[in-house]
Structure formats: structure tokens, C-alpha cells
C-alpha positions in Angstrom: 0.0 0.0 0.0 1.0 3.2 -0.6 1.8 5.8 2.1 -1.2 8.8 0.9 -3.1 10.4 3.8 -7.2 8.8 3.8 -9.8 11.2 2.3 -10.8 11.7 5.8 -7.0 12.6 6.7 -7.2 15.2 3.7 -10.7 16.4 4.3 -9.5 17.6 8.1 -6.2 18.2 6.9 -7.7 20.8 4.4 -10.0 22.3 6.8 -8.2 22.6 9.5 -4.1 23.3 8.6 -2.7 19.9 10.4 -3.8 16.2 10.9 -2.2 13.0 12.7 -1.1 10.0 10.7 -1.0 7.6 13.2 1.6 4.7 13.1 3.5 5.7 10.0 7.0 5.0 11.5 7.6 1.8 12.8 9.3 0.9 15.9 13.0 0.2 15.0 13.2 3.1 13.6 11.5 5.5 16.7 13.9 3.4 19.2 17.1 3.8 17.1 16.4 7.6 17.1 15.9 7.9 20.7 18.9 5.7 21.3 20.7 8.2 19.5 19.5 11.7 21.5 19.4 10.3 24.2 23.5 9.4 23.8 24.2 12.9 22.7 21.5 14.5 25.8 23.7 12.5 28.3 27.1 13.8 26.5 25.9 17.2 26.4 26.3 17.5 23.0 24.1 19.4 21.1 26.2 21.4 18.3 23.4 22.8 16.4 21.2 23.9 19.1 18.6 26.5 17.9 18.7 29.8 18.4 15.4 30.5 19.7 15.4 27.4 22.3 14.1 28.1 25.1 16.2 27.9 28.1 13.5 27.1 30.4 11.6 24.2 29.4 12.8 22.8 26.1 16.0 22.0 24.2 15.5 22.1 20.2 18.4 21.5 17.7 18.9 20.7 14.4 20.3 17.3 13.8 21.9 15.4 10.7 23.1 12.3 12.1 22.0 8.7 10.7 19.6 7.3 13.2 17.5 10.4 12.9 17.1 11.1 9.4 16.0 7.5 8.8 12.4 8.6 10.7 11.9 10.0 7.5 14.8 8.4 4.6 13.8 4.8 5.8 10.0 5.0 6.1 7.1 5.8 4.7 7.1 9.8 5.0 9.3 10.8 2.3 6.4 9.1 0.3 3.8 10.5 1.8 5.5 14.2 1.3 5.9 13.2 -2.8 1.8 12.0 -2.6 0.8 15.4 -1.7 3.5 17.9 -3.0 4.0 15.5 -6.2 6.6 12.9 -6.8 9.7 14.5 -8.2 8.8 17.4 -6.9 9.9 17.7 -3.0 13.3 19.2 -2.1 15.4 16.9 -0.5 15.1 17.2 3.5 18.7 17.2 5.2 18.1 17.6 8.8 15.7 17.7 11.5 14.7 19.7 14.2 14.4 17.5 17.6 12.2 19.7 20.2 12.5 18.2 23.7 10.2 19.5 26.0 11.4 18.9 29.4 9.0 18.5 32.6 7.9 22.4 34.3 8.7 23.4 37.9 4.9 22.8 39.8 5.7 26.0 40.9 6.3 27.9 37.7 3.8 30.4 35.7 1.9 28.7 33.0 4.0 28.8 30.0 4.7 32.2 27.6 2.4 32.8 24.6 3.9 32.6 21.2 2.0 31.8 18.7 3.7 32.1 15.4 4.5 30.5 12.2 8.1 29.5 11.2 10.4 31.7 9.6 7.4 34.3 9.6 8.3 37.6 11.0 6.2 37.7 14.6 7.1 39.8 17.8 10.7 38.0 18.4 11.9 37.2 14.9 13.0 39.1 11.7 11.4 41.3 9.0 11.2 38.9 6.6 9.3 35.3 5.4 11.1 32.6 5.1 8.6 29.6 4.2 8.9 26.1 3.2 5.5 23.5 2.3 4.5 21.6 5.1 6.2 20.3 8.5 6.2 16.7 9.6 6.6 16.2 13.3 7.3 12.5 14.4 6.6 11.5 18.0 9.3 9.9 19.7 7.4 9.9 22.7 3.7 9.0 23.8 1.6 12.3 24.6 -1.9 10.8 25.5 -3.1 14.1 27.0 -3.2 17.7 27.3 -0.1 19.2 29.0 2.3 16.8 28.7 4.4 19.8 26.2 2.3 19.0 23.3 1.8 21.1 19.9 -0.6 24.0 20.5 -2.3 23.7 16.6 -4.8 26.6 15.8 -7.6 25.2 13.4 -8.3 26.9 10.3 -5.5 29.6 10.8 -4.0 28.7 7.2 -7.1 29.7 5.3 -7.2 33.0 7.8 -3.4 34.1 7.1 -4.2 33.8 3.3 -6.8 35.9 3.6 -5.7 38.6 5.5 -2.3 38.6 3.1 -4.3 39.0 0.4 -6.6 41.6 1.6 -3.6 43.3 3.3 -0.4 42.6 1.5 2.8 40.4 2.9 3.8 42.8 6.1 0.2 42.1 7.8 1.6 40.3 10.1 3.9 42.4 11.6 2.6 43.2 14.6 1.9 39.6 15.8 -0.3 36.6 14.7 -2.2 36.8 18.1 -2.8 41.0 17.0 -3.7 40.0 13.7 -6.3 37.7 13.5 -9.2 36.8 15.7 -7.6 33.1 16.7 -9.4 30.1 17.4 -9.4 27.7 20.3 -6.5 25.8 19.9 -5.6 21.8 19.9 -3.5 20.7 21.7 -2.3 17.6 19.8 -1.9 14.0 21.4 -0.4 10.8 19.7 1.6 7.9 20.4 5.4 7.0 19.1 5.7 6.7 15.8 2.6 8.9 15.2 3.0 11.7 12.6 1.5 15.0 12.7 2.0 17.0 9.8 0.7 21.1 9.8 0.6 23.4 6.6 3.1 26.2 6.0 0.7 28.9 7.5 -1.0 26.9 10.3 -0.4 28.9 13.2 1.1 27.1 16.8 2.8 27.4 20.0 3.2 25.4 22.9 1.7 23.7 25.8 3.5 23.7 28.9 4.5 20.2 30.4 3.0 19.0 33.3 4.4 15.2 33.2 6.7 13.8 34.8 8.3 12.7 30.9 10.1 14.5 28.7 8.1 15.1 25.5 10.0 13.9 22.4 9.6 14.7 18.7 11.5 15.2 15.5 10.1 18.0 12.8 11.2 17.7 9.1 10.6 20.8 6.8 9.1 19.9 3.3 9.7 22.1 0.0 8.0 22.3 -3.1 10.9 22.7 -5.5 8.9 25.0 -6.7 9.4 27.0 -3.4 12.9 26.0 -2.6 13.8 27.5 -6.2 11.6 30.2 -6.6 12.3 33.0 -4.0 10.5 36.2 -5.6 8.4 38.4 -3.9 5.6 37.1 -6.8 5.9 33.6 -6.1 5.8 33.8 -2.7 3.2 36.6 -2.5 0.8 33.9 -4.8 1.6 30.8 -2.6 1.1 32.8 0.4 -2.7 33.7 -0.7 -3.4 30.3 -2.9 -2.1 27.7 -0.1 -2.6 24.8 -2.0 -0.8 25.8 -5.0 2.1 23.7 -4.3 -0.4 19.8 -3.5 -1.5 18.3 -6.2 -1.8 15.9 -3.6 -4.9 17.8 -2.5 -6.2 18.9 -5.7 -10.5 17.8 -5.5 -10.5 17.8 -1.6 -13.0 20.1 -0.3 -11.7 23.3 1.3 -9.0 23.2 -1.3 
């Protein structure tokens, strides 16, 4: 069988900016990566640590090695990226972010709102847009519930960024996502190891603070349309901002596309 998301998957997909694929990686692969981060977490090593990470409650670097990249080179994902962007047409993925969230302080303030969308200027980051397709985030650990550090997903914020960017031009976002646009409720998104959540380009998120005891594991890979990996003019950009399914023929025919 080939890996494709359900027409359920891409109904809710379409609707709401992000849906879980549940099971797509198997085992060996989850416990081989986890083998290898939790090596490097004991050794301290952690040479291309992000930036932005968060000193308090999560660790998130971008990693290359082996064990990692086979969540996606030796499963079913890099498929599933070619079903919906088009086969031939996805960039090739080099590296992954791996977000640990680690356990709060029961004494500590509920976590700091920041909802944003990658590479998208917001209140901490640049003037600028720097996009990609569609993230893929792999659990490497089981978050059954609310609060255990899980994805914060805001439903239907895709098809409200488009709008507003169209309406108001690429810099309507400078101010905020949160002083923007009305937002939504938000999910916060569960699954088990070897789960697979994957959120569009313009789905706004943030994060839920971690109550467990466990540290909340997963793995994000960034997927490019060639056509957006290539392409870096304001025009392109400016049209895939404001037609967000120009880049899936994967989703071509699905309603809310």
C-alpha cells in the first residue's frame, strides 16, 4: 500500500491546517532515534542547538546524524511528502529539528504565549518570510493528553493568514499573529510514538506547557516544493502565500482546497 493520507486525513487536513497520521514510523526506527538523542542529551552534546530554544523548558536542535534522518529516509514519510506535494517534486530534507520539552517546575507560571509560524516575522523574529511546504513532526514519545508539552495547533488559521495577506499585502503580520487575526481555540495535539503530525506552511502554533513527569519527544522535518525552494521572488511567494494549495496536487479535488 502506498503511504497517501485517507480522504478523511485530507478532508480535516484541508480544513483545519494539520492532521495526525497515526503509526506511519515503525518501531525500530523510533527506538534507534531515541537511542541516539538520548546518547548525545547524556554527553551534552548538542552542536546545532537552535537559536530560539528556550532555556527554560525545552531543548531544540537541528540534527543530521543517521539514526535520525531514517524517521523519514527509511519510512514511509518521504512518500507520503511526494503524494501530496507531487513525486519529483519535494526538495530533499537534510536535517531535522528534535524539540525536547522537558518536565515544568509545579511552581512555575503557565508557560509564555507565542503563537507564530516558522520563519514568519512575529514579535521576536525578523522582517522577513522565510517559508517552506508543510512540517512533519514525528513523535518519539507517547503524549496521550493535554499538558504533557504538546503542539498547541490553531484550526483553520492557514485559510485565515491567506486571507488577511491577500486583503492586506505580505507585512500584515507584523505586529503579531495573536494582533492579527481573531484566533481560534486551539488543539493541543496527542499521539503515540511513531505517530505523525503533519501542519501546513501557515497553520499557526505554540506550545503547551509540560506538566508530566516525561520528557516530550519529537522530531520535525521541513518539506519544500521545488517549486518554493527555487523560486524565492516576492511574486511567487506573494501567490503561494494567498493560494495555499498551489504547491499539492496531492490535494487537488478535496474540499476546502
Amino acid at each position: 500500500m502506498k503511504a497517501t493520507l485517507t480522504p478523511a486525513q485530507k478532508k480535516a487536513f484541508a480544513h483545519d491546517g494539520f492532521v495526525v497520521v497515526p503509526g506511519l514510523i515503525p518501531r525500530n526506527l523510533v527506538d534507534a532515534a531515541l537511542r541516539d538523542i538520548n546518547h548525545r542529551l547524556g554527553k551534552g552534546e548538542h552542536d546545532g542547538k537552535d537559536s530560539y530554544a528556550d532555556s527554560v523548558d525545552y531543548l531544540s536542535e537541528y540534527v543530521r546524524s543517521s539514526p535520525v534522518m531514517d524517521l523519514m529516509k527509511a519510512s514511509p514519510l518521504r512518500e507520503l511528502a511526494a503524494s501530496l506535494l507531487g513525486h519529483n517534486k519535494v526538495e530533499p530534507c537534510t536535517q531535522a529539528q528534535v524539540v525536547l520539552r522537558f518536565p515544568a517546575k509545579t511552581d512555575e507560571s503557565p508557560a509564555t504565549v507565542s503563537v507564530h509560524i516558522d520563519g514568519m516575522y512575529d514579535a521576536a523574529r525578523k522582517d522577513s518570510i522565510t517559508r517552506y511546504s508543510f512540517c512533519a513532526g514525528v513523535f518519539l514519545s507517547d503524549v496521550p493528553r493535554k499538558n504533557m508539552g504538546n503542539l498547541l495547533a490553531f484550526p483553520g488559521t492557514h485559510r485565515q493568514i491567506a486571507k488577511v495577506f491577500k486583503e492586506k499585502g505580505l507585512g500584515a503580520l507584523k505586529k503579531g499573529i495573536a494582533k492579527s487575526i481573531p484566533l481560534p481555540e486551539p488543539v493541543q495535539v496527542t499521539g503515540k510514538a511513531g505517530d505523525v503530525v503533519l501542519f501546513h506552511f501557515q497553520t499557526a502554533h505554540d506550545k503547551a506547557r509540560n506538566d508530566s513527569p516525561d520528557i516530550r519527544c519529537v522530531a520535525y522535518f521541513r518539506f519544500w516544493h521545488v517549486d518554493a525552494w527555487h523560486d524565492k521572488s516576492e511574486a511567487y511567494l506573494k501567490r503561494a502565500l494567498t493560494d495555499i494549495w498551489l504547491e499539492w496536487p496531492g490535494m487537488r479535488g478535496v474540499h476546502g482546497t
